[in-house]
PDB file of N, CA, C and O in Angstrom:
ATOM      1  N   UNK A   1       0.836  -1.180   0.000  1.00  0.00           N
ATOM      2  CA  UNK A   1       0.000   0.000   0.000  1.00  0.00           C
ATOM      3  C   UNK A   1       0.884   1.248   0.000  1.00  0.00           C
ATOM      4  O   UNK A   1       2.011   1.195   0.492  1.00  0.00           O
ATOM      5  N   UNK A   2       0.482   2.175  -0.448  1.00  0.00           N
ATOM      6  CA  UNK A   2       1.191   3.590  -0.574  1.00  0.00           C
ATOM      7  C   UNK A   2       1.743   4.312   1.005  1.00  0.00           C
ATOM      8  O   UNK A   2       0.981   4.341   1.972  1.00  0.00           O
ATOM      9  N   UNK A   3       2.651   4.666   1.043  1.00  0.00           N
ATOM     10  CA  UNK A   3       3.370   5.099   1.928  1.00  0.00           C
ATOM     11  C   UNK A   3       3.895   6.842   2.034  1.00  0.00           C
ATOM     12  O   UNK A   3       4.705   7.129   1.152  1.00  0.00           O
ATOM     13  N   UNK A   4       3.568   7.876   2.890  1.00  0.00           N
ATOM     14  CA  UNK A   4       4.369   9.191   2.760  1.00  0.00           C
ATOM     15  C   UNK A   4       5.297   9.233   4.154  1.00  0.00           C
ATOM     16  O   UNK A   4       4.679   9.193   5.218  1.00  0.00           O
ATOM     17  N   UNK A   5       6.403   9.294   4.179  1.00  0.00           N
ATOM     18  CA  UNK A   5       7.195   9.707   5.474  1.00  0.00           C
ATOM     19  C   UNK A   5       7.347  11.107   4.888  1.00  0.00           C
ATOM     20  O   UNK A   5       7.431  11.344   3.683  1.00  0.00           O
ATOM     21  N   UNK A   6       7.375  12.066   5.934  1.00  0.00           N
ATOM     22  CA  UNK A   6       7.351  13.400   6.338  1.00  0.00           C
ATOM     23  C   UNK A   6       8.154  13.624   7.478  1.00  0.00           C
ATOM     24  O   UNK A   6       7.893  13.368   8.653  1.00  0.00           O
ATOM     25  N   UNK A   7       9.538  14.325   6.801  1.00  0.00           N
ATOM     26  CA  UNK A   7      10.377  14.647   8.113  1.00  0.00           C
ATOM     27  C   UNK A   7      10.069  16.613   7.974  1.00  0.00           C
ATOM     28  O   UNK A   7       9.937  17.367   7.010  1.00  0.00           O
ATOM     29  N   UNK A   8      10.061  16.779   9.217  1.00  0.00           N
ATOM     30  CA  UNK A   8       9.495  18.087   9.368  1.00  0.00           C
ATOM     31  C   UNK A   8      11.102  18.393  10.200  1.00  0.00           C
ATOM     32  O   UNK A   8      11.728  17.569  10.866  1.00  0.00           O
ATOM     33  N   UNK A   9      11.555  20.055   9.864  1.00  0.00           N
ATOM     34  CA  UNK A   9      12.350  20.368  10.291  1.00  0.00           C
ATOM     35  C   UNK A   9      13.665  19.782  10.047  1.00  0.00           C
ATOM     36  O   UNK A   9      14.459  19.379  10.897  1.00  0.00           O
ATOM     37  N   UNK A  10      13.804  19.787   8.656  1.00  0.00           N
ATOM     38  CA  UNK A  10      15.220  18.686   8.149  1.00  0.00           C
ATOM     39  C   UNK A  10      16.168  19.308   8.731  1.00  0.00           C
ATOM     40  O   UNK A  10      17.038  18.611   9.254  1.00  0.00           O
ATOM     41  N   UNK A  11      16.259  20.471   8.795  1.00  0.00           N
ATOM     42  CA  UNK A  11      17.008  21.354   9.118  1.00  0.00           C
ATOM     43  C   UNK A  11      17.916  20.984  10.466  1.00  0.00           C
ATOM     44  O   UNK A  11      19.106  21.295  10.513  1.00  0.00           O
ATOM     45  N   UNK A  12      17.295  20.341  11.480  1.00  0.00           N
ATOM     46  CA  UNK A  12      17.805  20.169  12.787  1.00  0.00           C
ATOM     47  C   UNK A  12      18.756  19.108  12.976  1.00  0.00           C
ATOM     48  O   UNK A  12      19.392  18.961  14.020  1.00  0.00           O
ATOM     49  N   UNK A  13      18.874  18.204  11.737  1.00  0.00           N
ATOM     50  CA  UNK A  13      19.751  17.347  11.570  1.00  0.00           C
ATOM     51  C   UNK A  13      20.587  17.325  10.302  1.00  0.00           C
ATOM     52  O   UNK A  13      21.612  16.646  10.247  1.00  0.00           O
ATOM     53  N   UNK A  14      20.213  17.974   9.403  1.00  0.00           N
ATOM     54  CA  UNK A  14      20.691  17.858   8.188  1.00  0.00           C
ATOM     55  C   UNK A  14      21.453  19.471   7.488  1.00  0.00           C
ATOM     56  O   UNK A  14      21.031  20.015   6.467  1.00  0.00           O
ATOM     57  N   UNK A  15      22.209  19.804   8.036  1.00  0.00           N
ATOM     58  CA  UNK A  15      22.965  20.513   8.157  1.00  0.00           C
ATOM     59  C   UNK A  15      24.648  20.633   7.617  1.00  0.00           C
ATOM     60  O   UNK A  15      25.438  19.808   8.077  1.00  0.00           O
ATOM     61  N   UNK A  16      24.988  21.345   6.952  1.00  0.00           N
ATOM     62  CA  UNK A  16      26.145  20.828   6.090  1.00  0.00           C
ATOM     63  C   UNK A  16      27.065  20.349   7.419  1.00  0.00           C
ATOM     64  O   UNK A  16      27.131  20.677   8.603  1.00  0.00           O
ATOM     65  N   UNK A  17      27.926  19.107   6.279  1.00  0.00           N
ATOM     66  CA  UNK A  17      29.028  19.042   7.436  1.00  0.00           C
ATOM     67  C   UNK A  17      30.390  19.881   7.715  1.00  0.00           C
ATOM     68  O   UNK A  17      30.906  20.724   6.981  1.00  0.00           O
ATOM     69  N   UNK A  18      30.727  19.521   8.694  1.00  0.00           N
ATOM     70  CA  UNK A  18      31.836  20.230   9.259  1.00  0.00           C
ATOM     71  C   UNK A  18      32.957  19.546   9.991  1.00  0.00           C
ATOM     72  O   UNK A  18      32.712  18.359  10.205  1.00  0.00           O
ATOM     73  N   UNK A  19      33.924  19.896  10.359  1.00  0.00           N
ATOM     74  CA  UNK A  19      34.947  19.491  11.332  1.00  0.00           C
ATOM     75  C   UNK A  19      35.035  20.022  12.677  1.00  0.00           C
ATOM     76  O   UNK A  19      35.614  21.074  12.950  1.00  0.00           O
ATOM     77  N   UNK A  20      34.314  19.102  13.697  1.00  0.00           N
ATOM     78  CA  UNK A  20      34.223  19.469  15.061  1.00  0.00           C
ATOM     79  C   UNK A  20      34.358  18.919  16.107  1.00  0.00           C
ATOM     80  O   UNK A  20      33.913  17.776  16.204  1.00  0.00           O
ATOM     81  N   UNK A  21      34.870  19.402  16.993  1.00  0.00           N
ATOM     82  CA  UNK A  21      35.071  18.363  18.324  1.00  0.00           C
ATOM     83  C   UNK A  21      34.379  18.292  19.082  1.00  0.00           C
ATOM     84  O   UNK A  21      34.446  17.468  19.994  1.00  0.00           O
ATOM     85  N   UNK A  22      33.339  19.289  18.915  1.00  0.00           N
ATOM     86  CA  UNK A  22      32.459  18.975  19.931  1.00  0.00           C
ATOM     87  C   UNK A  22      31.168  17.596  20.099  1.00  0.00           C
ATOM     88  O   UNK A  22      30.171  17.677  19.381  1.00  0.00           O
ATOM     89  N   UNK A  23      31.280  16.663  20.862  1.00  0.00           N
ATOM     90  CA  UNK A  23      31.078  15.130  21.070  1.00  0.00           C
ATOM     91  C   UNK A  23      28.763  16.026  20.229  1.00  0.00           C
ATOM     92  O   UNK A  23      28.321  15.358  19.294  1.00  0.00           O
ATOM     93  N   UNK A  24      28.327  16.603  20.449  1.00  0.00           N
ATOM     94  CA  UNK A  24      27.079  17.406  19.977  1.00  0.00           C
ATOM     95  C   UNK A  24      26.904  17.241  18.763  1.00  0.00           C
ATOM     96  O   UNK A  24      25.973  16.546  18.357  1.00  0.00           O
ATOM     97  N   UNK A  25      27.624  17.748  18.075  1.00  0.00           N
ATOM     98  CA  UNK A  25      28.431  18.105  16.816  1.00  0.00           C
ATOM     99  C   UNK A  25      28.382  17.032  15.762  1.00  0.00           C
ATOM    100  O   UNK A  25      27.863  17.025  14.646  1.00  0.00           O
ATOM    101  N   UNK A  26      29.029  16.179  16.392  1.00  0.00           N
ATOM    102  CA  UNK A  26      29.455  15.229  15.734  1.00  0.00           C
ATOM    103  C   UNK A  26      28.141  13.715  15.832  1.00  0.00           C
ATOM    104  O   UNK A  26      28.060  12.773  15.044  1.00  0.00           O
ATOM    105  N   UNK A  27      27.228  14.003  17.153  1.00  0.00           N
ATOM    106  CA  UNK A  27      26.510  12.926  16.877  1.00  0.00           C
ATOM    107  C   UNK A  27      25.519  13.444  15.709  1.00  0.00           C
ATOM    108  O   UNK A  27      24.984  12.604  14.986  1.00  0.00           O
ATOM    109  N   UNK A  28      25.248  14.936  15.504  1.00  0.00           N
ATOM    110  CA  UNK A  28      23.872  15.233  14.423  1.00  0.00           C
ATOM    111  C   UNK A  28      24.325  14.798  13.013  1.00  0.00           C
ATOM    112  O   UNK A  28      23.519  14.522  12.124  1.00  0.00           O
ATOM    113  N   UNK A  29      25.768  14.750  12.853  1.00  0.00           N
ATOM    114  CA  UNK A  29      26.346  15.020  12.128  1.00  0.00           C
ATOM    115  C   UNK A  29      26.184  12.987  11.417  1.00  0.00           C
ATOM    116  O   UNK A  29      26.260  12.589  10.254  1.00  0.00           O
ATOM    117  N   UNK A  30      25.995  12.333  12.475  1.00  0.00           N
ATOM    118  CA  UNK A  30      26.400  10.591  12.148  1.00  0.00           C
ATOM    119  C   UNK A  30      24.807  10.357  11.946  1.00  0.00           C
ATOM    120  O   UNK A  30      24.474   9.440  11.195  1.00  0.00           O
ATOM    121  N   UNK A  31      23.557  11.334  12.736  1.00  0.00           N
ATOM    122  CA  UNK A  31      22.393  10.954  12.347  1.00  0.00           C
ATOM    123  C   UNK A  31      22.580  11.578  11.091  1.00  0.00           C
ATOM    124  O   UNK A  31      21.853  10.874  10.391  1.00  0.00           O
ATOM    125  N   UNK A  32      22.902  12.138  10.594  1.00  0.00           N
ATOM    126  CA  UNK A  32      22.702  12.706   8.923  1.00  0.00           C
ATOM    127  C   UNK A  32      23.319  12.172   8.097  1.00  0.00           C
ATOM    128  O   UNK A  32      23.424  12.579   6.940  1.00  0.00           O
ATOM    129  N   UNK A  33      23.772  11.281   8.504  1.00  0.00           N
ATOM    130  CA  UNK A  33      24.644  10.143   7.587  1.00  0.00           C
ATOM    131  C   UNK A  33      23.928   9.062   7.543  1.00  0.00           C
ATOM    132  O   UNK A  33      23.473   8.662   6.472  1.00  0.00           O
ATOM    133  N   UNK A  34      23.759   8.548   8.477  1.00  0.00           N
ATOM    134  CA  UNK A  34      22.409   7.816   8.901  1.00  0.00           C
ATOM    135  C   UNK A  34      20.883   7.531   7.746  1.00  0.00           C
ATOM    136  O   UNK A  34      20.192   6.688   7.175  1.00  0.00           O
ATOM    137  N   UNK A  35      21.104   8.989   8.006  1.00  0.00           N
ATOM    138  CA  UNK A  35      19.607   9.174   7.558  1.00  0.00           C
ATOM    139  C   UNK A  35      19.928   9.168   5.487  1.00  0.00           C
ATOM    140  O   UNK A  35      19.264   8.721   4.552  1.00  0.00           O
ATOM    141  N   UNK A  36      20.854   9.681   5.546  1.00  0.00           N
ATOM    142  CA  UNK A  36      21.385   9.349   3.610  1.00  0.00           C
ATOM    143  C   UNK A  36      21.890   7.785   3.698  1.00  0.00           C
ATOM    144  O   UNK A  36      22.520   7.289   2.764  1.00  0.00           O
ATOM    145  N   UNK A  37      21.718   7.389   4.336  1.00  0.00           N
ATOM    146  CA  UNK A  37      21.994   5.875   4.346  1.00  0.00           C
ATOM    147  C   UNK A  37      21.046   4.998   3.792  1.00  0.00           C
ATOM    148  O   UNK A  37      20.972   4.236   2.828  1.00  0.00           O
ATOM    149  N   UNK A  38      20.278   5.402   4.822  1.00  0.00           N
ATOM    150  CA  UNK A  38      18.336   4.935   4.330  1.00  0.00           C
ATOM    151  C   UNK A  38      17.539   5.567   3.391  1.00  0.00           C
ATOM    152  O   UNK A  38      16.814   5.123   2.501  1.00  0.00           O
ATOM    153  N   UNK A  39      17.724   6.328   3.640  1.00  0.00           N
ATOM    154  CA  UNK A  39      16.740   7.374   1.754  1.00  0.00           C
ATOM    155  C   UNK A  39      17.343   6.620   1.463  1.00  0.00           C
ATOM    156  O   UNK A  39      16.654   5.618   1.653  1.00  0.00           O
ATOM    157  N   UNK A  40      19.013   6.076   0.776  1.00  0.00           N
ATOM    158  CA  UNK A  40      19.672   5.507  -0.812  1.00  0.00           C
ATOM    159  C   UNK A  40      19.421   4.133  -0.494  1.00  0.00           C
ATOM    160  O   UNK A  40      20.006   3.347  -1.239  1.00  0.00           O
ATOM    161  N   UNK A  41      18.463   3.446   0.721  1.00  0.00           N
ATOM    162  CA  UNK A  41      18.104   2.463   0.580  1.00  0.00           C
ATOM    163  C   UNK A  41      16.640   1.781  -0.012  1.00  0.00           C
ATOM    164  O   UNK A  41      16.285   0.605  -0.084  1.00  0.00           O
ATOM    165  N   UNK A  42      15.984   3.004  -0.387  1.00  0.00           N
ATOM    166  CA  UNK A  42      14.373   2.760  -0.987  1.00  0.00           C
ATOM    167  C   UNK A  42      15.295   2.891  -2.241  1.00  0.00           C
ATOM    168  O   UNK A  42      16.289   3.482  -2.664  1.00  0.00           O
ATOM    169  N   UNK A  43      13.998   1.635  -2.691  1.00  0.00           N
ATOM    170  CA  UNK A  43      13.900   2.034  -4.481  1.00  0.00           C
ATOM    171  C   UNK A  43      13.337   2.927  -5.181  1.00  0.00           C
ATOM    172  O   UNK A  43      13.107   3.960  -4.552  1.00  0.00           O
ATOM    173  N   UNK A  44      13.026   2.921  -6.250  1.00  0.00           N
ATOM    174  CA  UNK A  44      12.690   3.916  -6.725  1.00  0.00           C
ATOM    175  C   UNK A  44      10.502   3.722  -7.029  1.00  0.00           C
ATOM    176  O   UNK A  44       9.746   4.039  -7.948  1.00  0.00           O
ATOM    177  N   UNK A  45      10.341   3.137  -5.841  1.00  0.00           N
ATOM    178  CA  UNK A  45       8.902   2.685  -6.133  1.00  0.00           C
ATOM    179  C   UNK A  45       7.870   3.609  -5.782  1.00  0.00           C
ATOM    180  O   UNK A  45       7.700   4.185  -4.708  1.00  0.00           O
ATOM    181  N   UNK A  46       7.152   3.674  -6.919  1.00  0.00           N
ATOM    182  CA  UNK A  46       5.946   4.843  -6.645  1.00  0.00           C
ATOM    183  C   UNK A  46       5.145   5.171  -5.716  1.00  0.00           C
ATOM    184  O   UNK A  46       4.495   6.185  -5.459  1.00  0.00           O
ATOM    185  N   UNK A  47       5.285   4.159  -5.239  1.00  0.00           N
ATOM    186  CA  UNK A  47       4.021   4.150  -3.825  1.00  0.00           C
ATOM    187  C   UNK A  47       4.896   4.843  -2.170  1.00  0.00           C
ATOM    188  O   UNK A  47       4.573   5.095  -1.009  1.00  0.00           O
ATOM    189  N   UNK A  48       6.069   4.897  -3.007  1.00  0.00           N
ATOM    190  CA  UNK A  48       6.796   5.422  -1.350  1.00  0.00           C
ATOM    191  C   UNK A  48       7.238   6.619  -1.554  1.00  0.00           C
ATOM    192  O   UNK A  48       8.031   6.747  -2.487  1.00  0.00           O
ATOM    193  N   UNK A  49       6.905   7.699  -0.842  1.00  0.00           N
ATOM    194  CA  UNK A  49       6.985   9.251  -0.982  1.00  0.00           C
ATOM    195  C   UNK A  49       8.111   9.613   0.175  1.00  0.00           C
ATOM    196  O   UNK A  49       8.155   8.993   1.237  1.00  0.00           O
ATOM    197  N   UNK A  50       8.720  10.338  -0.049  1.00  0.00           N
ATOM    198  CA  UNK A  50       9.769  10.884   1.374  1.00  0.00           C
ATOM    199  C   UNK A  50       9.571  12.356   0.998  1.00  0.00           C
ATOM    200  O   UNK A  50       9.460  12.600  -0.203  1.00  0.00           O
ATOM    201  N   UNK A  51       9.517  13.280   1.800  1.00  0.00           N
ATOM    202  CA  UNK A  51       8.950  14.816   2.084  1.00  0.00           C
ATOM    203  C   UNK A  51       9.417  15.250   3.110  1.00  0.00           C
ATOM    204  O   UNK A  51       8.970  14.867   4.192  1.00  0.00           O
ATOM    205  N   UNK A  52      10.475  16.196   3.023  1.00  0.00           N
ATOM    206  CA  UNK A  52      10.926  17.057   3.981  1.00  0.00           C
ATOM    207  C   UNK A  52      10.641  18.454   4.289  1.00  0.00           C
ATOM    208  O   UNK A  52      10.205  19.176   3.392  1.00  0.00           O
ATOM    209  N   UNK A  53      10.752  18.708   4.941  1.00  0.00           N
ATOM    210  CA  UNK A  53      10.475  20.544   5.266  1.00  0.00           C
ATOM    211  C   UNK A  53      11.273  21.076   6.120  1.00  0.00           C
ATOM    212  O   UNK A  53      11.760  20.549   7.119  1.00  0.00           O
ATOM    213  N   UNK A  54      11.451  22.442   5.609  1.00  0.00           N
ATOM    214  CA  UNK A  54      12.878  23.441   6.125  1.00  0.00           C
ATOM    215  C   UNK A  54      12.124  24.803   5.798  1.00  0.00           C
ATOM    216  O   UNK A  54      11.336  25.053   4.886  1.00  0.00           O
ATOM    217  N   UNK A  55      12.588  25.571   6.782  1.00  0.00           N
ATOM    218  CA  UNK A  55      12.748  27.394   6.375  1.00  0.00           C
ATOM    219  C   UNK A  55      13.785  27.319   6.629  1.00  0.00           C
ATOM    220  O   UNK A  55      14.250  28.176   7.380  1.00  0.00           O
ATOM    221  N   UNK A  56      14.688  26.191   6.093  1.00  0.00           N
ATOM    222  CA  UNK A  56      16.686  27.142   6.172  1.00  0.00           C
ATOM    223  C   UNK A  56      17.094  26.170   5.359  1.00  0.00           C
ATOM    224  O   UNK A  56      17.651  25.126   5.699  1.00  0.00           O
ATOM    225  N   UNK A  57      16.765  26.577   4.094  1.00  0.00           N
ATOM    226  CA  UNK A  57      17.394  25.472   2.901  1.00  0.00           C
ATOM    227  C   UNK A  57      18.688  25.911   2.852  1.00  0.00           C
ATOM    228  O   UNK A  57      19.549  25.034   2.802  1.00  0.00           O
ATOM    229  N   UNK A  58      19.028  27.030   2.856  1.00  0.00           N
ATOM    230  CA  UNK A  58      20.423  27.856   2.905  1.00  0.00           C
ATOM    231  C   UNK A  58      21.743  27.026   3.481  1.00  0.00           C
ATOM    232  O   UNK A  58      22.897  26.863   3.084  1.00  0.00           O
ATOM    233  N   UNK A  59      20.687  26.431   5.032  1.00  0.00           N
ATOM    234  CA  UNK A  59      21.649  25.634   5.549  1.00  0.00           C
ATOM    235  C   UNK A  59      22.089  23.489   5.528  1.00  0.00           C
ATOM    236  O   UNK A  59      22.881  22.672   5.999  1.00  0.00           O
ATOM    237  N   UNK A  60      20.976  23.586   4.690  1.00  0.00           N
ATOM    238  CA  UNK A  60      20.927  21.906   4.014  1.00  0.00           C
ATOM    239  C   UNK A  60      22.615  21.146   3.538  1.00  0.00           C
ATOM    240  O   UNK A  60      23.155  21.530   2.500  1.00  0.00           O
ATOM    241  N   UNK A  61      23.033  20.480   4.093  1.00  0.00           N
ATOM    242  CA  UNK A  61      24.020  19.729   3.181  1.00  0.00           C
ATOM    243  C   UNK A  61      23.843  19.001   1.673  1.00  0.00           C
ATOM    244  O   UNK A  61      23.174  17.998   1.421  1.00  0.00           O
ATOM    245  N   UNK A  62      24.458  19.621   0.969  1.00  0.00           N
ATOM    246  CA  UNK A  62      24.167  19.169  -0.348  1.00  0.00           C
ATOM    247  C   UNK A  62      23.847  17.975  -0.906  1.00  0.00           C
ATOM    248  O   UNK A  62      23.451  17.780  -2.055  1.00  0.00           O
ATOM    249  N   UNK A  63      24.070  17.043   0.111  1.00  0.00           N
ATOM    250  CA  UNK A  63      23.956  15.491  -0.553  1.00  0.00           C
ATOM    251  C   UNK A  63      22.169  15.352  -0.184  1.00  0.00           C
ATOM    252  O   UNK A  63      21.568  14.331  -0.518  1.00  0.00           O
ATOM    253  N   UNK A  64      21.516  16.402   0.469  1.00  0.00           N
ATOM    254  CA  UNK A  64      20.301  15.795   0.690  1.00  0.00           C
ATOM    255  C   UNK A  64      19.663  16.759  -0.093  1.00  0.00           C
ATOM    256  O   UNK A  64      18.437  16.734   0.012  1.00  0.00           O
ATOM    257  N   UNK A  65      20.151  17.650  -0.893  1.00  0.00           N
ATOM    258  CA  UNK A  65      19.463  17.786  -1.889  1.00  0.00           C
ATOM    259  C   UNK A  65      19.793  17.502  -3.303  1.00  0.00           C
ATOM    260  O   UNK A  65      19.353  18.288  -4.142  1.00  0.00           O
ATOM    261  N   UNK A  66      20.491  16.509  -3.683  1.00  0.00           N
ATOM    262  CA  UNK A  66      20.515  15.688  -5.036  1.00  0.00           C
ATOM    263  C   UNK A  66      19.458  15.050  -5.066  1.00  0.00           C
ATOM    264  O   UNK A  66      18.726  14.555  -4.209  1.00  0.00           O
ATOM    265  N   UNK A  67      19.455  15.145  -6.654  1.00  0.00           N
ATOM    266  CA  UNK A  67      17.754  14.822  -7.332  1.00  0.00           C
ATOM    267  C   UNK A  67      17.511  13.086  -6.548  1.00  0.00           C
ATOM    268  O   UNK A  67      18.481  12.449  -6.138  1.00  0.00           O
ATOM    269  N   UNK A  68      16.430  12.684  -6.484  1.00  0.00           N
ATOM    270  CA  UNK A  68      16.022  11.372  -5.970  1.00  0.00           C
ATOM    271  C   UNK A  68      16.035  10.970  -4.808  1.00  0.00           C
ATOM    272  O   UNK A  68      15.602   9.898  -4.386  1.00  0.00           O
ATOM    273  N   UNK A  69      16.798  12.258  -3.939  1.00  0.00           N
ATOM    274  CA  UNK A  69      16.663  11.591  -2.414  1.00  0.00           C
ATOM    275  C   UNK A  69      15.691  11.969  -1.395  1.00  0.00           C
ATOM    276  O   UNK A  69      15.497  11.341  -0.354  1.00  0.00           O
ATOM    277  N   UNK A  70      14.912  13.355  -1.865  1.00  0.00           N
ATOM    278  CA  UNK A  70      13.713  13.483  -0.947  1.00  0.00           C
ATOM    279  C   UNK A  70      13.022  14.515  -2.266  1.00  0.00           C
ATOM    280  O   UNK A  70      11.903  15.012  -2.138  1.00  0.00           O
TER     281      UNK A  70
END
């Protein structure tokens, strides 16, 4: 059956990366790896929708906005 996941506020995890020491830092940084882990694990099947939302696209890491991943 048809499926929509809706992450609201991509923004709070998906954030370009960086080089940091701070132990904070670095865990948002492994959920956002994480999370491009699993998007590039759906196929490309019609019935499954992924939908994100941001008011700070400005601050998005680029790999989550290449075509096909949300």
């Amino acid at each position: 059956s048809p499926c929509i996941i809706f992450i609201d506020e991509i923004d709070a995890i998906g954030t370009k990366r960086f080089d940091s020491e701070v132990s904070g830092d670095r865990e948002v940084q492994r959920t956002m790896l994480e999370l491009l882990n699993q998007l590039d694990g759906f196929s490309s099947d019609d019935r499954i929708k992924v939908i994100a939302a941001t008011n700070r696209a400005d601050i998005l890491d680029p790999a989550l906005m290449r075509s096909g991943r949300l």
